[in-house]
N, C-alpha and C positions, 0 to 999 in steps of 0.2 A: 521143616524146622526142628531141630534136636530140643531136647529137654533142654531147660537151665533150671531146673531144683534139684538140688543133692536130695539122695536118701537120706531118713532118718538114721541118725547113728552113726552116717558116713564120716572120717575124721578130715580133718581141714590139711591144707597143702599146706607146707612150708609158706608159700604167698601170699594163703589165703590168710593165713593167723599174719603175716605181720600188715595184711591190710585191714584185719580183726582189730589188732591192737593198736595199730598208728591212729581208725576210725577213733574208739575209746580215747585215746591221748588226747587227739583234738577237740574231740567233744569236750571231756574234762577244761581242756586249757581254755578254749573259750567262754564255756559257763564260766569260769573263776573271773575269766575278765569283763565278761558283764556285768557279773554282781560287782566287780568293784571299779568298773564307771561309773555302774549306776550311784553306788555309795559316794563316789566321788562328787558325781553331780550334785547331790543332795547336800554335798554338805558345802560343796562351792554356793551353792543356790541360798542357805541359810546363813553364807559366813557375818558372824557377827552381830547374830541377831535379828537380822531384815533381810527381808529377800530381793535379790537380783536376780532377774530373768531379761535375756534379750527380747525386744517387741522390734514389732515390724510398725514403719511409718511411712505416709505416700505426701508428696505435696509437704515434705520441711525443710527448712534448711538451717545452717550452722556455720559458726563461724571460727572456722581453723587456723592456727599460724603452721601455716603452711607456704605460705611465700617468702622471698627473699631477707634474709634476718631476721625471719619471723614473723613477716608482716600479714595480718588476717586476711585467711580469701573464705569468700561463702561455696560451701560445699552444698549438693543433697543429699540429707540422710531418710536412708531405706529402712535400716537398723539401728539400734542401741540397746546398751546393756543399761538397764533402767532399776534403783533401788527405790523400794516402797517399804515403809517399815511399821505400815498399819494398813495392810491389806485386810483385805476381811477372809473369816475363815474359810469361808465355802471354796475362797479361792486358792489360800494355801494347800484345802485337801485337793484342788483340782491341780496344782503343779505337785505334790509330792502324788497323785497317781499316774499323772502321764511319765511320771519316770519308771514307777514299778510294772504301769499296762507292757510300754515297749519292755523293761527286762523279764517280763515273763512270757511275752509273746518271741521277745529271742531266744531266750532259752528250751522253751516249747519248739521253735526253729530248730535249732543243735541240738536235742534230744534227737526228735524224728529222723531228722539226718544221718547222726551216730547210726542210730536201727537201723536204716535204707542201708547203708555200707556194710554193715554186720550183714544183711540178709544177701546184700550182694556177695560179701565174701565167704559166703557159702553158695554161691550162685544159683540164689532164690532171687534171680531178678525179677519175673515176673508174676510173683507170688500176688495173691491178692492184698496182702499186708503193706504190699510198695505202696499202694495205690490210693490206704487208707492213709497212709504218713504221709503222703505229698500233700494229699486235704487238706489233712490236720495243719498243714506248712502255711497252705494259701488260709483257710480259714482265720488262723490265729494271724498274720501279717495284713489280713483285711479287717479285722475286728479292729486291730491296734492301732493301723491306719486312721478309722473314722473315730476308735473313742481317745486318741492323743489328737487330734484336729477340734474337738469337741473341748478340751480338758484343759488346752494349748488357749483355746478363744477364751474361756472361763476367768484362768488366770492372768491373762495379761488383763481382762477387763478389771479385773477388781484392783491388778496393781495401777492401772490408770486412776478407779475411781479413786483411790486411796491419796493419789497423789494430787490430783486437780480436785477433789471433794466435787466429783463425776460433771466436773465442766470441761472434760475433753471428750472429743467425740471421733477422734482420725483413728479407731479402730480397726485394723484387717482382721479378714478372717484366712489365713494360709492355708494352703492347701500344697502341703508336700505329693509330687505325683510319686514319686521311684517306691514309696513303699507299696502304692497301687499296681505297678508293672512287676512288682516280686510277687504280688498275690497271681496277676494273671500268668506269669513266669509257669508258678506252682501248679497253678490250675493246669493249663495245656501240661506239662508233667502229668500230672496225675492221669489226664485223659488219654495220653499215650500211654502207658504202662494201664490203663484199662484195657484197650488195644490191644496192645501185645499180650496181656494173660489171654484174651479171647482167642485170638490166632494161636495163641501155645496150646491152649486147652483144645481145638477144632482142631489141629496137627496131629498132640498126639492122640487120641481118637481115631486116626487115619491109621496109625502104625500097627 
């Protein structure tokens, strides 16, 4: 197996810089667009004063005009976008962190990333640094995973208490899996690019 670290000092190929710089571009462009989702949400979520949060419901239903000229049929609803405008506080701070946990657990995503491509386009694939940025990737995606499921159950309880004065009880608890499979995703990364520095380093030692 041949080296993949440049020497110190080495200058970058024509390739290597515009894969230098396109990494940077996207980094930038997508940090700019999560902070202003994020800010979006936040202020979708306070419009007017009260907050509106979608909740999850099992066992309700509703009644739509949705039939012919309008005529009502009963549906089941899974979801709704639900206003409560005396929530209690512990529950407002618990939805305005589940919006900053995930944009800074993405953003900590697209940093580490940026680096991975930068160290690749010097082609330090399997520097020991790769290996600590994939961590860093799963770590932070499983952290935000369990404290927005946590923060997510908080808030919707308190927008219910607020609205039934806590005589509803059809509470879920969600469980989003995809942000769980990007942590395990991250993880086997990381563990391969462990791998491969060990077999780079036992190679060259052979040369």
């Amino acid at each position: 197996m041949s080296s993949t670290k440049k020497p110190e000092g080495t200058a970058l190929s024509r390739d290597e810089r515009w894969l230098a710089f396109g990494a940077v571009g996207v980094g930038v462009i997508m940090a700019g667009l999560i902070i202003a989702v994020a800010a979006s949400h936040l202020v979708e979520t306070f419009a007017g004063g009260t907050i509106r949060l979608v909740a999850p419901f099992v066992d309700e239903s509703a009644e739509l005009p949705i039939g012919p000229d309008g005529t009502m049929r009963t549906v089941e609803v899974e979801q709704a976008t639900i206003t409560a405008p005396d929530t209690p506080l512990v529950s407002v701070f618990a939805l305005v962190a589940q919006v900053v946990v995930q944009a800074l657990a993405m953003l900590t995503i697209v940093a580490c990333l940026t680096w991975l491509c930068l160290n690749i386009a010097r082609t330090r694939v399997f520097a020991p640094a790769n290996e600590h940025l994939l961590g860093t990737c799963a770590l932070a995606s499983g952290l935000a995973w369990g404290l927005t499921m946590l923060l997510n159950a908080m808030s919707i309880n308190g927008a219910f208490a607020s609205i039934s004065d806590r005589d509803y009880n059809n509470v879920l608890f969600e469980a989003e899996l995809t942000p769980l499979i990007v942590t395990l995703v991250f993880g086997v990364l990381a563990a391969a690019f462990r791998v491969g520095a060990r077999l780079q380093k036992d190679t060259e030692g052979l040369v």
